[in-house]
C-alpha positions in Angstrom: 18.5 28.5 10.2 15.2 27.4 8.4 15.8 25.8 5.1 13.3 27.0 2.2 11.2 23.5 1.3 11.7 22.7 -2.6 8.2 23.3 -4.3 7.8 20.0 -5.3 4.7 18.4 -7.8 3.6 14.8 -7.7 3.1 13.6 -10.9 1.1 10.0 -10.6 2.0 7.6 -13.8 -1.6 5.7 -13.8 -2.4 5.4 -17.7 -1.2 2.2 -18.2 -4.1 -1.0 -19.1 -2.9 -3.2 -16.5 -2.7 -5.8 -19.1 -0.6 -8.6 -16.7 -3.5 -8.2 -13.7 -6.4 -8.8 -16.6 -8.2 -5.8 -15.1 -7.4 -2.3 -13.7 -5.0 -2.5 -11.0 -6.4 1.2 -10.2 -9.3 0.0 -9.3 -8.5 -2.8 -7.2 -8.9 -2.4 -3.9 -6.6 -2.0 -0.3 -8.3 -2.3 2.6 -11.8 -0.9 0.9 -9.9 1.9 -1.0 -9.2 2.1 -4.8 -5.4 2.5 -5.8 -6.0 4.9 -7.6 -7.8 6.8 -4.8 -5.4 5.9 -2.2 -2.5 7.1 -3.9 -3.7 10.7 -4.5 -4.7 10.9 -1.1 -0.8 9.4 0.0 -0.1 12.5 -2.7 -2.4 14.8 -1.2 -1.2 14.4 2.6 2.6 15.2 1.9 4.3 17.9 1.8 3.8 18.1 -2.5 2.4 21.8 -3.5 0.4 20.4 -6.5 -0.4 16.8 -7.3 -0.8 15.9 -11.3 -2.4 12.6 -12.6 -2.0 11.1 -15.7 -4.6 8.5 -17.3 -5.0 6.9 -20.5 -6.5 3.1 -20.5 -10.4 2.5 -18.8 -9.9 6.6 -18.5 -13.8 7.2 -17.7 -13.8 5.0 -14.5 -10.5 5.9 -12.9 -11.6 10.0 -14.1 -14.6 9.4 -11.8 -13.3 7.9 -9.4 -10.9 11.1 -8.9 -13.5 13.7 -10.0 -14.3 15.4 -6.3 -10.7 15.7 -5.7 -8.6 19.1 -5.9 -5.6 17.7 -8.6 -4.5 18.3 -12.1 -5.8 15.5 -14.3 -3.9 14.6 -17.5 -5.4 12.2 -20.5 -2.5 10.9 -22.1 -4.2 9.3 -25.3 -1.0 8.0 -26.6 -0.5 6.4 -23.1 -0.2 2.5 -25.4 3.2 4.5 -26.4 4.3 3.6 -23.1 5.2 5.0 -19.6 7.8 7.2 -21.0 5.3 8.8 -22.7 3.0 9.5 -20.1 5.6 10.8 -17.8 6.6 13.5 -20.7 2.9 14.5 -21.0 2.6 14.8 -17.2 6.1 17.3 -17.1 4.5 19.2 -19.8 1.6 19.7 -18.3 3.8 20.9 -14.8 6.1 23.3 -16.5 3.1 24.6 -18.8 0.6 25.0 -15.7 3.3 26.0 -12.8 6.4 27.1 -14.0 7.4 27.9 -10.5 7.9 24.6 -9.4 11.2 23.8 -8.4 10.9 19.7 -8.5 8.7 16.9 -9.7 8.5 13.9 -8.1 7.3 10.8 -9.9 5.6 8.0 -8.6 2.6 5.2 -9.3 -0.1 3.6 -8.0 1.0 -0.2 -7.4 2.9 0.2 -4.7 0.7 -0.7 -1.4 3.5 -0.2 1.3 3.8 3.6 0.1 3.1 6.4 2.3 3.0 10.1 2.3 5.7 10.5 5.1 8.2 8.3 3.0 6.6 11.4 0.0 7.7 13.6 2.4 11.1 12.7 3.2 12.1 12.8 -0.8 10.9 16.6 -0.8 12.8 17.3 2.5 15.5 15.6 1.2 15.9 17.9 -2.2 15.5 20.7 0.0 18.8 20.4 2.0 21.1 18.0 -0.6 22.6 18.8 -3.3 21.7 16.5 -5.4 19.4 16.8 -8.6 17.7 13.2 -8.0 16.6 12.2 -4.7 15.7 8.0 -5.2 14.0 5.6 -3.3 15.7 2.8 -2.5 14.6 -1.1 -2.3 15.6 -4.4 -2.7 19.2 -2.9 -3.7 18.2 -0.9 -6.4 17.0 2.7 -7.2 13.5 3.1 -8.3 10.4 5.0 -8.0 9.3 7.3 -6.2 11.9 9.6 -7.3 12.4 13.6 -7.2 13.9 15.2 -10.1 15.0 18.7 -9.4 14.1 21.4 -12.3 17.2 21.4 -14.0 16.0 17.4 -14.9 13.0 18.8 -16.5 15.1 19.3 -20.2 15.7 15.9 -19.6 12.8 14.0 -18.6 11.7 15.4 -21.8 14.0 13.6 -23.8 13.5 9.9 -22.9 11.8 7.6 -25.1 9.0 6.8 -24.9 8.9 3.0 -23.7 11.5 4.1 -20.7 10.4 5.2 -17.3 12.6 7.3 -14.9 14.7 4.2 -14.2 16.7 5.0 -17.1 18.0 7.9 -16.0 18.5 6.4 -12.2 21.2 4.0 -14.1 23.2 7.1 -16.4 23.1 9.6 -13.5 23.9 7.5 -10.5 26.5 10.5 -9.1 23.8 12.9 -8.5 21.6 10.7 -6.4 20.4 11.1 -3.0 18.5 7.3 -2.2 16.4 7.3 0.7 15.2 3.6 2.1 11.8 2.4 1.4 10.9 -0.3 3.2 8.4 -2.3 1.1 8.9 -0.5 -2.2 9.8 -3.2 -3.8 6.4 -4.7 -3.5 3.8 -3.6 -6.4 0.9 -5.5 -7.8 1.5 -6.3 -11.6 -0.5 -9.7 -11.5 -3.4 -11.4 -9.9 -1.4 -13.6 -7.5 1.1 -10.2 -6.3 -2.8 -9.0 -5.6 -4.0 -12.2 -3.5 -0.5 -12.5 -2.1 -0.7 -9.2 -0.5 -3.8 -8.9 0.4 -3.6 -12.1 2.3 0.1 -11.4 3.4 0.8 -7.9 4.1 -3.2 -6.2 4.7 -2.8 -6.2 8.5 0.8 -4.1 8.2 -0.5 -1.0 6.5 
């Protein structure tokens, strides 16, 4: 028997001023390809119905970097609020603009080991368990990316606005699915996570 597949939207967190890297971590580059870029295309090539994006800081060069491509972009100008914030504008925008999705799955941009099979096994996931929240799982903890089911919208809503999805992770631990993530726990918050990786990890991707 063929399970129905949960429609699922990505919602990408990528407003933030990258104040620890001294420069936009969007921009930087993975083997020639902006983060930014690279993570709507990981977005694009899973099995996600609709992709959102949500910028705030340097928002005219990460908008044109993403200009040709077929998503939902969101500015969040209160995105100096926090990522909190952003994530509530970006589940706004979902419910407002496709009421008919059935989960929203919530990732960033700085992490380089991601790809849109691991994407694709969190919607999969949601569409067989039971489970409202289907984690990834790295470095034994629960973290991003992570799928909220619909009935999480009312409360993605709610959190303030200086805490991510991780918040939630910690105070509903009994509904969560994790699925493994080899390499999640890798993201690029400063200049030496950049060099390290790059110099490191490049030829595994």
């Amino acid at each position: 028997m063929e399970h129905h597949q949960i429609n699922t939207c990505i919602i990408i967190l990528a407003a933030g001023s990258s104040s620890r890297m001294g420069q936009s971590k969007q921009l930087l580059k993975i083997e020639g390809e902006e983060l930014l870029l690279r993570s709507v295309q990981i977005a694009l090539q899973s099995a996600a119905k609709k992709t959102i994006v949500v910028l705030g800081a340097n928002e005219m060069p990460h908008r044109k970097l993403i200009e040709r491509v077929a998503i939902d972009v969101i500015i969040n100008k209160e995105w100096e609020n926090g990522m909190g914030n952003s994530l509530k504008k970006g589940i706004t925008h979902l419910i407002e603009s496709t009421p008919q999705m059935e989960a929203a799955l919530i990732m960033v941009c700085d992490q380089p080991m991601l790809t849109s099979d691991h994407l694709t096994r969190l919607i999969e996931t949601g569409s067989t368990d039971p489970n409202d929240i289907i984690s990834s799982f790295y470095a034994n903890n629960l973290g991003v990316p992570v799928l909220f089911k619909k009935r999480f919208f009312k409360t993605l809503l709610s959190i303030a606005d200086q805490e991510g999805a991780r918040s939630l992770l910690k105070k509903n631990k009994d509904q969560i699915t994790s699925i493994e993530f080899p390499g999640g726990e890798i993201d690029l918050d400063s200049p030496s996570d950049y060099e390290n990786f790059i110099t490191t990890n490049s030829h595994k991707i």
